[in-house]
MMTF fields as JSON, N, C-alpha, C and O atoms, coordinates in Angstrom:
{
  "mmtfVersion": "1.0.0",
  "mmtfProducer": "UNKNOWN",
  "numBonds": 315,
  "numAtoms": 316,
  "numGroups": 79,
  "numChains": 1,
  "numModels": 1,
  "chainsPerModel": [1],
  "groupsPerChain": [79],
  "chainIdList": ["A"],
  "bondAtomList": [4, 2, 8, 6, 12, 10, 16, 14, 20, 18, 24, 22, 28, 26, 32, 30, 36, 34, 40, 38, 44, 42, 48, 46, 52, 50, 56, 54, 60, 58, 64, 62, 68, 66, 72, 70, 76, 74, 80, 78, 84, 82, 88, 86, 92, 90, 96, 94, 100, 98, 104, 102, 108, 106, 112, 110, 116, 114, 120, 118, 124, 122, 128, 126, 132, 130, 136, 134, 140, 138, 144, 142, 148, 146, 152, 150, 156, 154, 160, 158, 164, 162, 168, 166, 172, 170, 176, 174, 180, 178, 184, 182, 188, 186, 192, 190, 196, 194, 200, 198, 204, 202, 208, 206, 212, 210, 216, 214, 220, 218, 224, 222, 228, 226, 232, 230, 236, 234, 240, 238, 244, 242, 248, 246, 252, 250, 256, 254, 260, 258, 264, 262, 268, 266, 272, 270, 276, 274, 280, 278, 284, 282, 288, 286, 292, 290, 296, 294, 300, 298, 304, 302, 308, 306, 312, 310],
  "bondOrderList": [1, 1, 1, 1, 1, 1, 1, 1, 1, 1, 1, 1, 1, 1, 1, 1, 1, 1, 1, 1, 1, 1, 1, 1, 1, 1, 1, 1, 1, 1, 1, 1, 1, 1, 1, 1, 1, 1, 1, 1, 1, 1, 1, 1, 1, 1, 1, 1, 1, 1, 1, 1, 1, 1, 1, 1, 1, 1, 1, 1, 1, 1, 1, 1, 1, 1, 1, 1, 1, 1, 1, 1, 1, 1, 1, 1, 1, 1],
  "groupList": [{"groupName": "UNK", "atomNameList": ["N", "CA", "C", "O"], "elementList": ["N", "C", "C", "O"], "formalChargeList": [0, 0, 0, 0], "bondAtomList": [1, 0, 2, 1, 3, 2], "bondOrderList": [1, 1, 2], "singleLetterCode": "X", "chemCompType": "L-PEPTIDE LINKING"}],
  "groupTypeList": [0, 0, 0, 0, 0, 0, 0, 0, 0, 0, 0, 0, 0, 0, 0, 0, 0, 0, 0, 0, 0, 0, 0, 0, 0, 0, 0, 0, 0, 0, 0, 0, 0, 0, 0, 0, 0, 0, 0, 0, 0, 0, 0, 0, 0, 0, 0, 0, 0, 0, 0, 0, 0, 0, 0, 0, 0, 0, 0, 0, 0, 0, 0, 0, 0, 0, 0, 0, 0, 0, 0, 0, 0, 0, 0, 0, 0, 0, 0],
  "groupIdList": [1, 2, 3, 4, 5, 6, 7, 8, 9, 10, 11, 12, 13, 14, 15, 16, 17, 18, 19, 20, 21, 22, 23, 24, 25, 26, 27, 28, 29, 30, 31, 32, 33, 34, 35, 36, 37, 38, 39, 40, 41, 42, 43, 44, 45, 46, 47, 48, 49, 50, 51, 52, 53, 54, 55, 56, 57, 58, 59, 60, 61, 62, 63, 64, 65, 66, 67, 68, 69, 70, 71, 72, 73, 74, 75, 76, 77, 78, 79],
  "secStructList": [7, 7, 1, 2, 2, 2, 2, 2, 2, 2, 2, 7, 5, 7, 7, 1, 1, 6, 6, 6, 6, 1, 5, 4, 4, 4, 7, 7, 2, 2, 2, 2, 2, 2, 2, 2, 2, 2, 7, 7, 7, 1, 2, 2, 2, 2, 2, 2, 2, 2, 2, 2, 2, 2, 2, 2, 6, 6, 6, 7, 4, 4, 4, 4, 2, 2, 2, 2, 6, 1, 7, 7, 7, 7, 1, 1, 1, 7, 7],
  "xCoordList": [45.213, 46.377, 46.516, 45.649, 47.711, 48.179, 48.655, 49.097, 48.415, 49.018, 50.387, 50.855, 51.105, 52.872, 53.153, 54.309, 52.269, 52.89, 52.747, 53.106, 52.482, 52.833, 54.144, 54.946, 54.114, 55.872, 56.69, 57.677, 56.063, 57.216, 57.371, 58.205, 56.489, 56.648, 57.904, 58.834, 58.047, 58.964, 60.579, 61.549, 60.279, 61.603, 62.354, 63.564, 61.523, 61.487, 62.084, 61.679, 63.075, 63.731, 63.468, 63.446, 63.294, 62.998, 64.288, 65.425, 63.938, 64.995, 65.39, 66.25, 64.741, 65.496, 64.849, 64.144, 65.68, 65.023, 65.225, 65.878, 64.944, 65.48, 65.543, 66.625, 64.446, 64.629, 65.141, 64.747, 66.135, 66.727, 67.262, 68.099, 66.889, 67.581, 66.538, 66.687, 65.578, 65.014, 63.647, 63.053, 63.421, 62.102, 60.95, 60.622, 60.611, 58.82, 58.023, 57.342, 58.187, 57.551, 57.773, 56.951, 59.009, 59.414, 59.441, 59.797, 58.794, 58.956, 58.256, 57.399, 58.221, 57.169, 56.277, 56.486, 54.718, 53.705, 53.729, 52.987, 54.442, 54.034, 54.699, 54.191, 55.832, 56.372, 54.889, 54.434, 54.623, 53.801, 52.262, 51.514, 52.123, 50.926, 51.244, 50.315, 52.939, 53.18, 52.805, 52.047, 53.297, 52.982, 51.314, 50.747, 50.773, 49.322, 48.482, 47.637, 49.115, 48.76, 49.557, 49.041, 50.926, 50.918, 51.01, 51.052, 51.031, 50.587, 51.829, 52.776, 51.609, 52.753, 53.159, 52.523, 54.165, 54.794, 54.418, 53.23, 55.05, 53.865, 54.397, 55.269, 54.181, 55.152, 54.653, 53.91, 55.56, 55.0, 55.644, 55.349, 56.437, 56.828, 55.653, 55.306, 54.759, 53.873, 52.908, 52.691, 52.43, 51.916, 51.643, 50.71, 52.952, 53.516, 53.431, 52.769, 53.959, 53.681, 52.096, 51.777, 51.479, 50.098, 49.31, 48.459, 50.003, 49.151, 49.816, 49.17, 51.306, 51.778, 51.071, 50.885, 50.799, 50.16, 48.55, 48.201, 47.856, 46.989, 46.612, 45.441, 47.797, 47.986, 48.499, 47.795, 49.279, 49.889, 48.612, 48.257, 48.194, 46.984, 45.8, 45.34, 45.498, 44.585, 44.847, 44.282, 46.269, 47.048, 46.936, 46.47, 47.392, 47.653, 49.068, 49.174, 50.412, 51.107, 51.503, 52.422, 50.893, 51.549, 50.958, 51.327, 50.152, 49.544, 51.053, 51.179, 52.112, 53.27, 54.578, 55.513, 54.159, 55.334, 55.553, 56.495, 54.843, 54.915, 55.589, 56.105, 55.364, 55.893, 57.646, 58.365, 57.93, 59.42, 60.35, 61.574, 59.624, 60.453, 60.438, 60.746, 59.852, 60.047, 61.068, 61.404, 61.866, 62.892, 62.964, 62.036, 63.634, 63.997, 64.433, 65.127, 64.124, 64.4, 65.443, 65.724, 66.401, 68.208, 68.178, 67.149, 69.529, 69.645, 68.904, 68.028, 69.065, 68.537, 66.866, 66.207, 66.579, 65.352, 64.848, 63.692, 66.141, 65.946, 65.759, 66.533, 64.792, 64.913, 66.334, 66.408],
  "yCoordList": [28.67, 29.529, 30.278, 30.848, 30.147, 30.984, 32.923, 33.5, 33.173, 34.97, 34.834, 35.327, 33.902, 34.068, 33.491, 33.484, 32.91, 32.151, 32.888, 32.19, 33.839, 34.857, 35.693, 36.252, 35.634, 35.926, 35.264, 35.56, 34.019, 32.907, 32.524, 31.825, 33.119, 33.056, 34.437, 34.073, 35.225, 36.163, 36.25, 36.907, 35.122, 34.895, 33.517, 33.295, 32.85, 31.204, 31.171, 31.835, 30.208, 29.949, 28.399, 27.344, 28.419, 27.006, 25.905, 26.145, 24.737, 24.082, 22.926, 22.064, 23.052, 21.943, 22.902, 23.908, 21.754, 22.277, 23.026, 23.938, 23.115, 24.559, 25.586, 26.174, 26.093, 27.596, 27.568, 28.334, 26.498, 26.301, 27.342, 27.705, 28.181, 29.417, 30.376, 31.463, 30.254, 31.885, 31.898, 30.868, 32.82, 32.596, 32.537, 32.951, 31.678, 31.66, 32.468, 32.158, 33.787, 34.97, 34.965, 35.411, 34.421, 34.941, 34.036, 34.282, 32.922, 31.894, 32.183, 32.981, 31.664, 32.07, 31.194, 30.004, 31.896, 31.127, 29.936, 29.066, 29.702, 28.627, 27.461, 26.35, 27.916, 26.887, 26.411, 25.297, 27.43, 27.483, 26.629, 25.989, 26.772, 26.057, 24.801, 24.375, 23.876, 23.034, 22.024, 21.066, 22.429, 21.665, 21.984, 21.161, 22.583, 22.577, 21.413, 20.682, 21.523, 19.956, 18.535, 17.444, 18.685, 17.463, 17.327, 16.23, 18.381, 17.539, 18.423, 18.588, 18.868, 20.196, 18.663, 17.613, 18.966, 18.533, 18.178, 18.475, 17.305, 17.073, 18.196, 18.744, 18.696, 19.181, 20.72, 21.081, 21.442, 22.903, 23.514, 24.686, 22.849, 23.52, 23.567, 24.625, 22.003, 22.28, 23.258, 24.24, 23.333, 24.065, 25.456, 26.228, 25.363, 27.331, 27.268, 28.069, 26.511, 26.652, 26.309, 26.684, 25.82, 25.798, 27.291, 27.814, 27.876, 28.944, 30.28, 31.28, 29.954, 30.949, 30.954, 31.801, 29.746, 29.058, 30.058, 30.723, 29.89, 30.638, 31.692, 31.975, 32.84, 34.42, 34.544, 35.381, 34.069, 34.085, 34.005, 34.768, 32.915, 32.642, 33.936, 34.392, 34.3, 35.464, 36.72, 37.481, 36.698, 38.299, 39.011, 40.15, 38.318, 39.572, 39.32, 39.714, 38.5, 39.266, 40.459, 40.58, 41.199, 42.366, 42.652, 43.636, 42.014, 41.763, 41.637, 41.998, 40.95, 40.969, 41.425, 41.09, 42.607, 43.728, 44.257, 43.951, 44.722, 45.536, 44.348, 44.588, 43.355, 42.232, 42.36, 42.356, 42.458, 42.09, 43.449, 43.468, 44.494, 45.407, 45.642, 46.74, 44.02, 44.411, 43.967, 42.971, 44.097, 43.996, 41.798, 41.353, 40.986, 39.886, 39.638, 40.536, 38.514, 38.308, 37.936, 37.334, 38.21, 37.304, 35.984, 35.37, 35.479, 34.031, 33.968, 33.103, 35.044, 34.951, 35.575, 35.559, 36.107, 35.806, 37.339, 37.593, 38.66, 39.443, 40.433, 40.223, 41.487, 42.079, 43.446, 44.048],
  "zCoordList": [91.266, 91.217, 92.536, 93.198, 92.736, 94.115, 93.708, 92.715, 94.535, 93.902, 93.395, 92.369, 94.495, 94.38, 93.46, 93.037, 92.947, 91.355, 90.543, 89.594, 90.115, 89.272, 89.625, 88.877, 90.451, 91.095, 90.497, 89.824, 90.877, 90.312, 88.407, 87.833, 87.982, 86.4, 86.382, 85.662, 86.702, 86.64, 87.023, 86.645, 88.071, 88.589, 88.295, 88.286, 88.11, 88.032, 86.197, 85.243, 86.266, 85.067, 84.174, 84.808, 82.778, 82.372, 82.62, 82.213, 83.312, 83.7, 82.55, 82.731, 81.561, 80.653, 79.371, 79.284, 78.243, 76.834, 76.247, 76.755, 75.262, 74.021, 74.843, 74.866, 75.733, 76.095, 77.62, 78.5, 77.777, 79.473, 79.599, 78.773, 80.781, 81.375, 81.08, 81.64, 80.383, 80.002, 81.173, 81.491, 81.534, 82.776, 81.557, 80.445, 82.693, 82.316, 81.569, 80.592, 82.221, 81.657, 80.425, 79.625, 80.044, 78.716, 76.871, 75.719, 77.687, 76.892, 76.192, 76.573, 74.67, 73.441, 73.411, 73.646, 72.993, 72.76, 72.202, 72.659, 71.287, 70.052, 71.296, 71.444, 72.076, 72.647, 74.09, 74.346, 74.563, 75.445, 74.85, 75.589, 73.792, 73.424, 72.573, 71.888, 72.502, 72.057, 73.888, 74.042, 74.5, 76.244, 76.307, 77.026, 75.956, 75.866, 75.337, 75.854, 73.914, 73.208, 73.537, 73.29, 74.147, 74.204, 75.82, 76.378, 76.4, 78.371, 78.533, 77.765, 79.562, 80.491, 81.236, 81.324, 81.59, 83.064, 83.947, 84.071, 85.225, 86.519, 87.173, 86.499, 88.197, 89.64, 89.006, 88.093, 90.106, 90.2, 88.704, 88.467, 87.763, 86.708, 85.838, 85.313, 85.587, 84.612, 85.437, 84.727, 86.329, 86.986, 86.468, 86.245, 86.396, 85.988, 84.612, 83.952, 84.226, 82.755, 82.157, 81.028, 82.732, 82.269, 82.519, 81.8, 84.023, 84.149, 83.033, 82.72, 82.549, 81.672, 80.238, 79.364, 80.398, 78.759, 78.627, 77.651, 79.841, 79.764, 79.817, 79.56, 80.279, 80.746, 79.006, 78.44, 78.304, 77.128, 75.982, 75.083, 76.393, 75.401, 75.557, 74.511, 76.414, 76.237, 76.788, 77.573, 75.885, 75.63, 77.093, 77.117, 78.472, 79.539, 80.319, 81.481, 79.509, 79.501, 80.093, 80.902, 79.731, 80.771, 81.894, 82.535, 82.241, 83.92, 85.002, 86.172, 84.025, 84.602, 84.966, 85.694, 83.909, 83.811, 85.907, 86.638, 86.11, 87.456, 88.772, 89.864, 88.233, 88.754, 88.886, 89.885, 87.614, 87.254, 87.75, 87.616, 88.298, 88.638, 89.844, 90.307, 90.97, 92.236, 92.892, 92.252, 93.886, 94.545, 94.565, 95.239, 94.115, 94.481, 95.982, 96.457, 96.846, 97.919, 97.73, 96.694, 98.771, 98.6, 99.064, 99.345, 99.155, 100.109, 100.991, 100.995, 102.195, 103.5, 103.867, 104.907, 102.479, 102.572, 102.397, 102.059, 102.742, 102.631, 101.311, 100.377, 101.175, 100.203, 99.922, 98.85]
}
C-alpha cells in the first residue's frame, strides 16, 4: 500500500455496478467482502478495493474521516 491510496479511497468513485458513483470509502461491507470471496478486480481498482475490504473488515474506517475533509486538487493540479 502506498499512503496516497488512502486518498484515493476517498476521492476515487466505483466505476461500474450496483454502487457506480459512490466512492470507495463508502461502499458497504457485505459488498466489499462479496469481491473478497469471489476475486477483486485486476488494475488499481481491485487494488483499492482490496485495501478498502481490509480497513472495512477490521473496523478502521475512520482512519479516513480526516482524509475526506482535505482540500481536493483541481484540474490543474491546484488546491
Amino acid at each position: 500500500m502506498k499512503p496516497e491510496d488512502l486518498l484515493l479511497l476517498v476521492t476515487r468513485e466505483m466505476p461500474y455496478g450496483k454502487y457506480k458513483g459512490r466512492l470507495l470509502a463508502d461502499l458497504p461491507g457485505h459488498y466489499l467482502n462479496w469481491f473478497a470471496r469471489e476475486g477483486f478486480p485486476s488494475g488499481e481498482i481491485g487494488r483499492l478495493l482490496a485495501l478498502m475490504q481490509e480497513i472495512d473488515h477490521n473496523g478502521l474506517s475512520g482512519l479516513l474521516d480526516p482524509l475526506r475533509s482535505q482540500p481536493r486538487p483541481t484540474a490543474n493540479g491546484r488546491r
